[in-house]
C-alpha positions in Angstrom: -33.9 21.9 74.6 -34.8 24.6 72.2 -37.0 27.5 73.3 -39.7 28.7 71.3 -40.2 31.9 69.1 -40.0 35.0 71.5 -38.3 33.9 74.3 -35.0 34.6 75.3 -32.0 33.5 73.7 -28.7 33.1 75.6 -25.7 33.8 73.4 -22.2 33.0 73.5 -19.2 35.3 73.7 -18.1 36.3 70.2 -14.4 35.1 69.3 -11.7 37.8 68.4 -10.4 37.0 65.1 -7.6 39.9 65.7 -4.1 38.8 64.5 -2.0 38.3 67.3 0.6 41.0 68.6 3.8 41.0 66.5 1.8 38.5 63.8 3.9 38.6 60.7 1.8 38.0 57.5 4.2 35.6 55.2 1.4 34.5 52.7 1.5 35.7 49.4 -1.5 36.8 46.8 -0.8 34.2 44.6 -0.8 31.1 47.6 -4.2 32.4 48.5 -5.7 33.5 44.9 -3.6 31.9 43.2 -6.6 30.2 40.6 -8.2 33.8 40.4 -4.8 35.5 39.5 -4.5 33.7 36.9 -7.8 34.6 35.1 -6.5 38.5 35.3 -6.1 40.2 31.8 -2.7 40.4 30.7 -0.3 42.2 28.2 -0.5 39.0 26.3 -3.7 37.7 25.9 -4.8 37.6 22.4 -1.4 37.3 21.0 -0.6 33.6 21.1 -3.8 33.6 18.6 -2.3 35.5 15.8 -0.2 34.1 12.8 1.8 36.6 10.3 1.7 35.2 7.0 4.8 36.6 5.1 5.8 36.6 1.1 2.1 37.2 -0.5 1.5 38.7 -3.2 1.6 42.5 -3.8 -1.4 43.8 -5.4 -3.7 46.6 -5.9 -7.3 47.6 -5.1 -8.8 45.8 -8.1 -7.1 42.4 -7.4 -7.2 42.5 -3.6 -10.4 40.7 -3.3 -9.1 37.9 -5.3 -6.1 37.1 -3.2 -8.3 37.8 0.2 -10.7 35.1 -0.9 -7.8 32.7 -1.6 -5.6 33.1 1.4 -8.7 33.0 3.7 -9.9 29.9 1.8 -6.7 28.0 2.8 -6.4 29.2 6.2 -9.5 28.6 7.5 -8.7 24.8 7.6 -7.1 25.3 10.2 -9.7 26.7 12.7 -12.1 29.5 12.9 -10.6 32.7 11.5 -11.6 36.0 14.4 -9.8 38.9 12.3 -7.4 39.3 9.1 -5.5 42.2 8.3 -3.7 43.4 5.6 -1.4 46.0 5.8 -1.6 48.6 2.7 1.0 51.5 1.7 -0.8 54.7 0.8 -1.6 53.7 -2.9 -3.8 50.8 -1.2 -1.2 48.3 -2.6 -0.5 45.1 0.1 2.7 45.2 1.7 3.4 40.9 1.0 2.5 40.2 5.0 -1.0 39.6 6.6 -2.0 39.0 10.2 -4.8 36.7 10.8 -6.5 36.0 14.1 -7.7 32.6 15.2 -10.2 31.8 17.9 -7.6 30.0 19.8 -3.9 29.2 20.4 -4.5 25.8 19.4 -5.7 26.8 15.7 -2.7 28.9 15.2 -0.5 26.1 15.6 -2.0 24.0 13.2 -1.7 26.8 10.8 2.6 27.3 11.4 2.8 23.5 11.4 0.5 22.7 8.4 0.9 25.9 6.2 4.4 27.1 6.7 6.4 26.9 3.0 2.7 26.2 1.7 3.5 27.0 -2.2 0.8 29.4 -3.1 2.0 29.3 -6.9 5.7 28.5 -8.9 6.7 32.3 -7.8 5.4 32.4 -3.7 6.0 30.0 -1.0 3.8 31.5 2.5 6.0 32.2 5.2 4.0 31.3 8.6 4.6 32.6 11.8 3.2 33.1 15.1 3.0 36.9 16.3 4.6 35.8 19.8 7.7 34.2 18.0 8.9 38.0 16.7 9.6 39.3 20.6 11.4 35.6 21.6 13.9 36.2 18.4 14.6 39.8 18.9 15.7 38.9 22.2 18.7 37.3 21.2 21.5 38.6 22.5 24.4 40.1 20.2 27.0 38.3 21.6 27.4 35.0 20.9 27.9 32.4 23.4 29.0 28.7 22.9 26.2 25.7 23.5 27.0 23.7 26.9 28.6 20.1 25.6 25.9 17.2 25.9 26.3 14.1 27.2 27.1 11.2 24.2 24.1 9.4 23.8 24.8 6.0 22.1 22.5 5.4 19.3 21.0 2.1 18.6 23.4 0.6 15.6 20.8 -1.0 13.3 22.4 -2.1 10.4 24.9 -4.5 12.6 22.9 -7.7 10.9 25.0 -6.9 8.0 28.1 -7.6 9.4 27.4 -10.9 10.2 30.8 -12.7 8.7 29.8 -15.8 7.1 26.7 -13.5 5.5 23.7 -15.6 7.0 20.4 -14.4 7.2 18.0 -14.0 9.8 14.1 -15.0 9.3 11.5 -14.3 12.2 8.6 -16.9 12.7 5.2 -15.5 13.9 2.8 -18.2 15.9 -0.5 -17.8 18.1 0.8 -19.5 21.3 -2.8 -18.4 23.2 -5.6 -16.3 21.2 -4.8 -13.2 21.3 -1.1 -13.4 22.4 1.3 -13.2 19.1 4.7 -14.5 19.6 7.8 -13.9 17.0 11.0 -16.0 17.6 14.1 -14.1 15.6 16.8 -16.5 14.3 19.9 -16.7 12.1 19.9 -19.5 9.0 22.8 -21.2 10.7 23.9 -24.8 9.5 23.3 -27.5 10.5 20.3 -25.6 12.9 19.4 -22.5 13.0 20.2 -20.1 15.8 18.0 -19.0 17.8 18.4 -14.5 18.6 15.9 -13.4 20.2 11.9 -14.6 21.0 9.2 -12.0 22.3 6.0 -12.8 23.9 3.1 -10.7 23.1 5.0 -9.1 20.2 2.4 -7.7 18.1 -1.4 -8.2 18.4 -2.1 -9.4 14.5 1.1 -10.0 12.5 4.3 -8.4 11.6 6.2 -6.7 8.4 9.9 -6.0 7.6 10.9 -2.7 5.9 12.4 -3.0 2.6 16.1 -3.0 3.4 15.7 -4.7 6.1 16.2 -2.0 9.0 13.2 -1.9 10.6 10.2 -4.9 11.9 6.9 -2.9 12.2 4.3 -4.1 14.9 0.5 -3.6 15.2 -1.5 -2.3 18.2 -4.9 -1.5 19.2 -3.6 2.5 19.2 -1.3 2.5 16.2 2.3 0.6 14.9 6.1 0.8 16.3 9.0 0.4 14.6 11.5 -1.9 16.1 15.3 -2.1 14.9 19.0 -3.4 16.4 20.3 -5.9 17.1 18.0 -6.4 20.1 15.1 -5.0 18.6 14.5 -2.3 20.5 11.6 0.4 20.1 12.8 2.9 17.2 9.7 5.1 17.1 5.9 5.0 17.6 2.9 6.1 15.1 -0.5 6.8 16.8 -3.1 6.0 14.2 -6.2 3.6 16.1 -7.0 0.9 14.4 -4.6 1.0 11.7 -4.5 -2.5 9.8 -1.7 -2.3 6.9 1.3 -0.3 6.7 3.5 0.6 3.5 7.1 1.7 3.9 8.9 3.7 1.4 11.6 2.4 -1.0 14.7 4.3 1.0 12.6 3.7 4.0 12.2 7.4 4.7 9.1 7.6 5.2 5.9 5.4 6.2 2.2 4.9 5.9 -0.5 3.2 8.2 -4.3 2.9 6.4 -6.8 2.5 9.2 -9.8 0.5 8.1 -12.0 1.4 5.3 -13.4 4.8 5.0 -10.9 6.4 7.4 -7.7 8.5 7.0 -4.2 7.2 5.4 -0.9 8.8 6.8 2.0 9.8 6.0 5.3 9.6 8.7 8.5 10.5 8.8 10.5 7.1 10.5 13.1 9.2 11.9 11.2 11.9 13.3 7.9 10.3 13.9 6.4 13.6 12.9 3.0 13.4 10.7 3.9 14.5 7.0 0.5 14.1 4.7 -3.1 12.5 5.8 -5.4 11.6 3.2 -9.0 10.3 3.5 -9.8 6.6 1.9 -12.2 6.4 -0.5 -13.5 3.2 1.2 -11.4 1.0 -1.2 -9.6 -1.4 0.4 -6.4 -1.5 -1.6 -3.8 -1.1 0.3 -1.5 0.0 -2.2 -3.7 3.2 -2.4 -0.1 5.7 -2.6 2.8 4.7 -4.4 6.2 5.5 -4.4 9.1 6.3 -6.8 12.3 4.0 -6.6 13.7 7.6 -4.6 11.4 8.7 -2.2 10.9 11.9 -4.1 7.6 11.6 -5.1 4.5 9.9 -4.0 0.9 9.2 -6.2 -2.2 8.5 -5.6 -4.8 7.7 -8.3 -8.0 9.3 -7.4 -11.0 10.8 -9.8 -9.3 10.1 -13.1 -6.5 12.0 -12.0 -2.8 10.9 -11.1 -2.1 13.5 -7.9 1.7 13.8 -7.4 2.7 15.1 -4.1 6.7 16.2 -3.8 8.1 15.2 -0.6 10.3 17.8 0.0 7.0 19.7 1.2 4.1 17.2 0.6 2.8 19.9 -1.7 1.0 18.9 -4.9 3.9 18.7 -8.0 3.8 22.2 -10.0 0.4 22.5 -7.6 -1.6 20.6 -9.5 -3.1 17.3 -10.5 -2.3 15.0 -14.3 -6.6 15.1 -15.0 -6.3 11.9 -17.4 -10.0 10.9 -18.1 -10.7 7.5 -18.3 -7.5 6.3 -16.7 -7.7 2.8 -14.7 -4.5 2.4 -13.1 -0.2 3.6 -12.7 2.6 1.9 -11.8 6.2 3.8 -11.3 9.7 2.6 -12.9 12.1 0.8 -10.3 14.7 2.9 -11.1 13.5 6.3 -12.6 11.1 8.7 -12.1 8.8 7.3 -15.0 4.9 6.6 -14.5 3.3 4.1 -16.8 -0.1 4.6 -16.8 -3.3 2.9 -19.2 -6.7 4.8 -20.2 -9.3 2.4 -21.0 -11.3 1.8 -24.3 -14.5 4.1 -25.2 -16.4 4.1 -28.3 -14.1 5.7 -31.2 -11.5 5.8 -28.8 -9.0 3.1 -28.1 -7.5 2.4 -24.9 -3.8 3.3 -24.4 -0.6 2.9 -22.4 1.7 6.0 -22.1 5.0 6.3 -20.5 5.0 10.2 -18.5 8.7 11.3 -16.9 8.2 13.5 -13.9 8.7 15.8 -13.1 8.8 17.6 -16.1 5.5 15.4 -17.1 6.6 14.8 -20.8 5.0 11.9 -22.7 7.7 10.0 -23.4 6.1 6.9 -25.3 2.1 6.4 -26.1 1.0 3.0 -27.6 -2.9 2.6 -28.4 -4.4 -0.4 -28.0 -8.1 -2.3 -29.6 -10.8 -4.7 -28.7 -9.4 -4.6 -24.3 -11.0 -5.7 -21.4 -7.9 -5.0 -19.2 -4.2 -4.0 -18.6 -1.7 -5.4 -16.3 1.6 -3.2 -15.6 4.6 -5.6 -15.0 8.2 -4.0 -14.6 11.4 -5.4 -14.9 13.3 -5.0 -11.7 16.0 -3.0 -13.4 13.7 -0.7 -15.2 15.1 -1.5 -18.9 11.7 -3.5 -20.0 8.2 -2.6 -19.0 5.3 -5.4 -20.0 1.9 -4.4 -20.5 -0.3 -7.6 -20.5 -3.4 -6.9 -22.9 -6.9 -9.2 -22.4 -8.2 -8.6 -25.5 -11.6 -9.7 -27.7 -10.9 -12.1 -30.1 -14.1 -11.2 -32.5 -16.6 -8.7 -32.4 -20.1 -8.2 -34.4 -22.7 -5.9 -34.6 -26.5 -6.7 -33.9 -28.6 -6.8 -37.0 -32.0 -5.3 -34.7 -30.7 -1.7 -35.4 -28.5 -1.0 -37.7 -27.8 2.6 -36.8 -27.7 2.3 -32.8 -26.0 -1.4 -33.2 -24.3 -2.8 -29.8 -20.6 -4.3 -30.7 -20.8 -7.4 -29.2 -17.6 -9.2 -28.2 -16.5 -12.8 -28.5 -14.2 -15.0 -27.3 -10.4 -13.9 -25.7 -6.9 -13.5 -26.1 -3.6 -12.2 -24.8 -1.0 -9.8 -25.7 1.7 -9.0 -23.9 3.7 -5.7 -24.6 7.0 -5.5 -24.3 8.6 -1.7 -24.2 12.0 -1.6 -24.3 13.1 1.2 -22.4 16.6 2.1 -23.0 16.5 2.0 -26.8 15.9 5.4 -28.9 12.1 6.3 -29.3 11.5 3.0 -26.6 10.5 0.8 -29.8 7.4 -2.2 -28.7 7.1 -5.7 -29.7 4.0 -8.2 -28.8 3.6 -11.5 -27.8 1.1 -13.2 -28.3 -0.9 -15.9 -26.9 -4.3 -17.4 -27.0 -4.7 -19.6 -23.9 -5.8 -18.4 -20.4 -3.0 -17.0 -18.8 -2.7 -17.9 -14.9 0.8 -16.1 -14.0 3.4 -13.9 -15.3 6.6 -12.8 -14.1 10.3 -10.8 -14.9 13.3 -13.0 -13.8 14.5 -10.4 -11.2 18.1 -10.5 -11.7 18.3 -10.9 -15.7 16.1 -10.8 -18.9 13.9 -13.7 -19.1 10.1 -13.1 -18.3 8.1 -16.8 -17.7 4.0 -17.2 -18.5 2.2 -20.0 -17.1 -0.9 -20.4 -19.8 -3.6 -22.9 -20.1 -5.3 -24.7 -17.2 -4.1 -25.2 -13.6 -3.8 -29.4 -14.4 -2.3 -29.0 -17.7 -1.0 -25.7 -17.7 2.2 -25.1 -20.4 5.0 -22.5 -19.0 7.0 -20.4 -21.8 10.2 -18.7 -21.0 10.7 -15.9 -23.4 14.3 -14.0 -23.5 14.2 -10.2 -24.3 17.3 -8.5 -25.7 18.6 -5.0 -26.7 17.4 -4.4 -30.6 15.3 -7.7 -30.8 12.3 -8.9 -30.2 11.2 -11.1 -27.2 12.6 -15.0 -28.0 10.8 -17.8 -27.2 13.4 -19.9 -25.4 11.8 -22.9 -23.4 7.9 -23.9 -23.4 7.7 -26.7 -20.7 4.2 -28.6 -21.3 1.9 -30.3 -19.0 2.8 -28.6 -16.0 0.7 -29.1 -12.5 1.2 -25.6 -11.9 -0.7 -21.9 -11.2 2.6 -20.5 -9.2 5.8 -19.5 -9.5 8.5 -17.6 -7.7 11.6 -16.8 -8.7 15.2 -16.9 -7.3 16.1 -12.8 -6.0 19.4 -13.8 -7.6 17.5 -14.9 -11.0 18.5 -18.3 -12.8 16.2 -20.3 -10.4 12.5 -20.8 -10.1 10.3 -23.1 -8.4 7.0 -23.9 -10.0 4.3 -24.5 -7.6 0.6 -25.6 -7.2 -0.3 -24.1 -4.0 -3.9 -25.6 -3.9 -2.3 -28.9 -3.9 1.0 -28.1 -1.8 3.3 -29.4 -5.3 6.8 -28.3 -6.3 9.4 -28.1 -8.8 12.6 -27.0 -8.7 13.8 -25.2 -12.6 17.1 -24.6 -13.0 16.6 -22.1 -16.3 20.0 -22.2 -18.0 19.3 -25.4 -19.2 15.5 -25.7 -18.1 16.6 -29.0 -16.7 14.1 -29.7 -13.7 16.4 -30.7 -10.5 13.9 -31.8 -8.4 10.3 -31.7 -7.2 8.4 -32.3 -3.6 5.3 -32.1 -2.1 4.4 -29.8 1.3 0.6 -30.6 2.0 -1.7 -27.6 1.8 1.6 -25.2 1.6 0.1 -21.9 0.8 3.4 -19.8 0.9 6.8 -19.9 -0.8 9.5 -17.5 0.7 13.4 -17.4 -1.1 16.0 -15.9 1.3 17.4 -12.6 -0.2 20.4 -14.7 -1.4 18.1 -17.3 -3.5 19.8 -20.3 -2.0 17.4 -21.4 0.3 13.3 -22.3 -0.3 10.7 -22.1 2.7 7.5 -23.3 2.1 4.5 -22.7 4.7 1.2 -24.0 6.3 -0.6 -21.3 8.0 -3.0 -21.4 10.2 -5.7 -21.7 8.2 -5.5 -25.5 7.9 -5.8 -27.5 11.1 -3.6 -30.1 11.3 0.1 -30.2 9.9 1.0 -26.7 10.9 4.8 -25.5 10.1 6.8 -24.9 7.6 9.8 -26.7 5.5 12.9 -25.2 4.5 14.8 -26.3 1.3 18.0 -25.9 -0.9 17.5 -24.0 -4.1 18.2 -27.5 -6.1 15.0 -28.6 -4.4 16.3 -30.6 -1.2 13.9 -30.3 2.2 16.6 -29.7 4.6 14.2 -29.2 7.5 10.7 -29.7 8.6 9.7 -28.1 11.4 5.5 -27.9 12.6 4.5 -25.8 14.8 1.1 -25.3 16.5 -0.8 -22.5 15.4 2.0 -21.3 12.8 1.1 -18.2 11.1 4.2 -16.3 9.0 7.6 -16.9 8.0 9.6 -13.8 7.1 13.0 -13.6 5.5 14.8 -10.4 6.5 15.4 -8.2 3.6 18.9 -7.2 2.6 19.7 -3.7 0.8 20.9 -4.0 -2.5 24.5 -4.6 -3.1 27.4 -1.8 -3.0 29.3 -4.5 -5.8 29.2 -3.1 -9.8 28.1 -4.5 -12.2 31.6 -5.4 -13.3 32.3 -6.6 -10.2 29.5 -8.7 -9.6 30.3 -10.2 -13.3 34.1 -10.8 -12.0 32.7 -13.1 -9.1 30.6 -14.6 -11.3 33.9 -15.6 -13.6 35.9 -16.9 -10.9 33.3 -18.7 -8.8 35.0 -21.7 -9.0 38.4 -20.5 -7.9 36.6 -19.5 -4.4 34.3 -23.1 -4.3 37.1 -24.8 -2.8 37.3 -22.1 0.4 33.9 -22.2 0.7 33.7 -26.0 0.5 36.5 -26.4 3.3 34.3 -24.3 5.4 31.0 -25.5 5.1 33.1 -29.1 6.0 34.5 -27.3 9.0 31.3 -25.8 9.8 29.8 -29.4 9.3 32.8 -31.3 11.5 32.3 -28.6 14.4 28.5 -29.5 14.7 29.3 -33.3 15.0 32.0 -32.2 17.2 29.4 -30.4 19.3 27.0 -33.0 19.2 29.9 -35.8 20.2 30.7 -33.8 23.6 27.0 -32.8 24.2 26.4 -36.5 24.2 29.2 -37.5 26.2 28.3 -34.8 28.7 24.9 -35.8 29.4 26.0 -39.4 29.7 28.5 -38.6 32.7 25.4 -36.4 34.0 23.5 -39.8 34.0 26.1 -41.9 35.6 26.9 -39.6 38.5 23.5 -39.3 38.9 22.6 -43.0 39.1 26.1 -43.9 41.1 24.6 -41.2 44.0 21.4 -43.3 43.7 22.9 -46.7 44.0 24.9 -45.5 47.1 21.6 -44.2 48.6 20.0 -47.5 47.9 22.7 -49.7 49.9 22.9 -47.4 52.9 19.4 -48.3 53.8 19.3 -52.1 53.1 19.8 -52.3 56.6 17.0 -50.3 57.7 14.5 -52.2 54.8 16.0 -55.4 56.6 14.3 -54.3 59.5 11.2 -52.9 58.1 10.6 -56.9 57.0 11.2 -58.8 59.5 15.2 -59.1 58.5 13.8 -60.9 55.3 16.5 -59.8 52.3 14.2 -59.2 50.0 16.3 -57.7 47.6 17.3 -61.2 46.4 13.8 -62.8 46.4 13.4 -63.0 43.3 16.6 -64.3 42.5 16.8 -67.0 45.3 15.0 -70.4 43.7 14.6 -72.0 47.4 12.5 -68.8 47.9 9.8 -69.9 46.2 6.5 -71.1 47.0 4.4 -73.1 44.2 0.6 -72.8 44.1 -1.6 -73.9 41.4 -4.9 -72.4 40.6 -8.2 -73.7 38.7 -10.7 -71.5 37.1 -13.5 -72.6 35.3 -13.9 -71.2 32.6 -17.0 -72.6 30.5 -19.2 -75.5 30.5 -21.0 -76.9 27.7 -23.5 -79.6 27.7 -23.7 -82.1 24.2 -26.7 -84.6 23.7 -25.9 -87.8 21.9 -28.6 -89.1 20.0 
């Protein structure tokens, strides 16, 4: 009960918080205050935020301000800039070094990673440091002392599908087995079936892609892509980039790029490393091509502004630190095999348009051809860099109105084609035209060889010319096929070959073009894909799943033979692995060519072998099963007659096992139903 204000209060005895006699305190500061301790002031603090900036330019008084206003520029990109300081001699020139201060440790990091070897100019590349790194290397002792050994790790062989001995190819299929679950199934282009590698579940979320050689799959995620390689397929390295929808992959496969959706950043990675080279912000176009590549990974473009922006990748610094301003420029393309950009400026008034050829890096105009009356430019290289096309839509006519004579608007009328033709290993790169005067639905360079092929005129009627270019002359016209059902091709990797298609109606046909003899055509019902293997002989045509019923795909022969038709629900991509290009010369390749027929007759004994051991195969699979089936139904049999005995009993010791077959068994009843009456009156 508690007693009111005033009265007495009874109170207990107060406790003795005195440490016991011979109490031994083992608790140190930093158990107790451990969080509070480390809040103290320290020798250190402040210094993690500083960067020295080494190999700037000298200067005096007068041109101090200059360089001050430049260095600060680019290092303030990095985070908020505290303090800069410039040490000066006693005629108040710079020393070449500078110490700037960041608000925090994180800021200076950005600037060592982002800025270190940052060219200022051809004669000064920045040396960037942080101010903490000076005491950890002068500690390093004089003697010198050997590493311990590390354990071998085994690295993951990826190039082992090219030791495959009979040279077959793997392809991976990509289907939707639930929404939202992506499975890819990894085979080998065995014959008479393929064989099946490796299948994953849950694979990727949208689709897949294979690097150019062939090394590497890439998946997507919802947080970025992975790289898979070996002969397993197991995780080579990881890119954090959300939402990322494409990726492109360089040439040598050095280096790779992920654009996130329109409007965001593109990014530049190293495979190996995974480390974050270059990141650029999209324009909001959505053409995923945005960089480009040369043949060598040296140099990578982008087309932004009217200007060509050349970045070296030996530091991802602008080439010669500074853009190619071309004004009026539409769009570049790089040689396959040199460092050459081909690049067209369109048409203004007074001005024609133009194609010029530019080597980098020394950006010298190698070859400038100006052009009339154009609407557009195509850039079309031949795989081996000696001829570049440059298809031309042109105005046929043009007139002037009569309202105005001195402010007259050209009007234009009517179109045709012209198609280009720089021949690039010839002195002064000489250029011859073809022309033509029909709508032009597809062109194309015969990848292993000289021929180019145009498919002109409508898609129901369409005519396909095969022209033939060669060193000193001008382009041939060698083969115009006519009344062709046709808006398609694709050529053989391995040239020669070509299949003409109509993908809006799912028709083929097969061209051999030595002879332009056709060896065959077929039909694949709403096919909207046509992939050759790397080695041309094989033909897979697909059925994604945008149509609803007969999804798949069928494989056939380069003659134009289905060998295999396989649907599959909710198909969406079939993927040849890439192969790198051949270690063979030229004058090898051209020996194997010449004696081809001298190594049929090996091959042919195989692929008979090869054929014999399937049917081989088949034979003892079949005759295994079948004894399967016969033990199985001898056990059954025995099962059966053990308990006839108890079934005797079960029906009153009636056998009725041979009921049916017993005729004294049998008990006769007939049965009458009516089935209609009708009533007739006779008059």
């Amino acid at each position: 009960m508690a007693k009111k204000k005033g009265e007495d209060q009874d109170f207990e005895e107060e406790p003795n918080f005195d440490d016991p006699e011979g109490f031994v305190d083992d608790v140190s500061d930093e158990e107790l205050l451990g969080d509070f301790l480390r809040q103290r002031p320290c020798e250190s603090d402040g210094v993690e935020n500083v960067v020295v900036v080494d190999n700037i330019p000298v200067v005096g008084a007068a041109r101090f301000p200059k360089l001050k206003g430049i260095l600060e520029k680019i290092f303030k990109n990095a985070g908020t800039i505290v303090n800069v300081h410039y040490p000066k001699d006693e005629e108040d020139n710079t020393k070449g070094y500078a110490f700037i201060e960041y608000k925090n440790q994180e800021s200076a990091e950005e600037a060592v990673k982002a800025l270190n070897n940052y060219r200022l100019d051809k004669h000064y590349t920045l040396l960037v440091n942080r101010f903490s790194d000076f005491q950890k290397y002068s500690d390093i002792p004089k003697e010198w002392s050997p590493p311990e050994p590390q354990p071998y790790k085994v690295q993951n062989d990826l190039y082992n599908f090219l030791l495959e001995p009979e040279a077959q190819d793997q392809f991976c299929v990509v289907s939707e087995t639930v929404p939202g679950s992506v499975q890819v199934q990894f085979s080998q282009n065995t014959q008479p079936e393929p064989t099946d590698l490796l299948k994953r579940e849950r694979f990727t979320e949208t689709y897949v892609k294979w690097s150019p050689k062939g090394t590497y799959i890439v998946t997507f995620h919802k947080l970025g892509v992975i790289i898979w390689g070996g002969s397993t397929f197991v995780k080579v390295n990881k890119f954090a980039h959300s939402g990322a929808q494409y990726v492109d992959i360089s040439p040598c496969e050095q280096y790779l790029v992920t654009y996130g959706p329109n409007g965001q950043k593109i990014v530049i990675w190293d495979i190996r490393t995974g480390a974050e080279k270059r990141a650029f912000v999209s324009d909001g176009m959505s053409n995923a091509s945005m960089l480009r590549w040369s043949h060598d990974d040296r140099y990578v473009a982008r087309l932004i502004d009217s200007q060509i922006q050349i970045y070296d990748t030996t530091t991802f610094f602008l080439l010669d630190m500074k853009s190619i301003k071309v004004e009026g420029i539409r769009n570049f393309s790089w040689s396959p095999t040199d460092n050459v950009i081909a690049y067209w400026v369109a048409e203004e008034i007074d001005v024609p348009a133009k194609v010029t050829l530019l080597a980098i890096p020394k950006k010298i105009e190698l070859r400038t051809k100006n052009l009339f009356n154009v609407a557009d430019c195509k850039i079309h290289w031949q795989k081996s860099g000696d001829y570049l096309c440059v298809k031309v839509d042109r105005f046929s006519k043009s007139k002037k109105d009569k309202k105005d004579k001195k402010d007259s608007d050209v009007k234009f009328l009517g179109m045709f084609y012209n198609f280009e033709i720089f021949h690039m290993r010839e002195k002064d790169i000489p250029v011859d035209s073809v022309e033509v005067k029909e709508t032009i639905l597809a062109f194309s360079w015969e990848p292993v060889g000289y021929k180019f092929a145009i498919i002109h005129g409508e898609p129901s009627s369409a005519n396909v010319s095969f022209y033939e270019a060669r060193k000193g002359q001008e382009p041939t016209l060698v083969k115009k096929l006519e009344k062709k059902v046709c808006s398609h091709m694709f050529w053989s990797p391995r040239g020669q070959f070509i299949v003409l298609a109509n993908l809006s109606m799912g028709a083929f046909e097969f061209v051999d073009t030595n002879d332009f003899s056709i060896m065959k055509t077929g039909d694949h019902y709403r096919a909207s894909e046509v992939e050759w293997d790397p080695t041309g002989r094989y033909v897979v045509t697909g059925t994604s799943g945008k149509a609803k019923e007969d999804q798949g795909y069928y494989m056939w022969s380069f003659q134009g033979r289905i060998l295999k038709r396989v649907n599959l629900k909710n198909f969406m991509l079939f993927l040849w692995r890439p192969r790198p290009a051949t270690l063979l010369t030229d004058a090898k390749q051209k020996e194997i060519r010449k004696n081809l027929k001298k190594y049929y007759t090996q091959f042919e004994t195989k692929d008979r072998l090869r054929m014999t051991r399937a049917s081989k195969e088949l034979i003892e699979k079949r005759a295994k099963l079948r004894e399967q089936f016969t033990e199985y139904r001898t056990k059954r049999v025995k099962e059966w007659e053990e308990q006839k005995y108890r079934r005797m009993q079960l029906r009153n010791n009636i056998d009725t096992d041979t009921l049916e077959a017993d005729p004294d068994n049998v008990e006769e009843e007939i049965v009458e139903i009516l089935i209609r009456e009708d009533t007739t009156v006779l008059e």
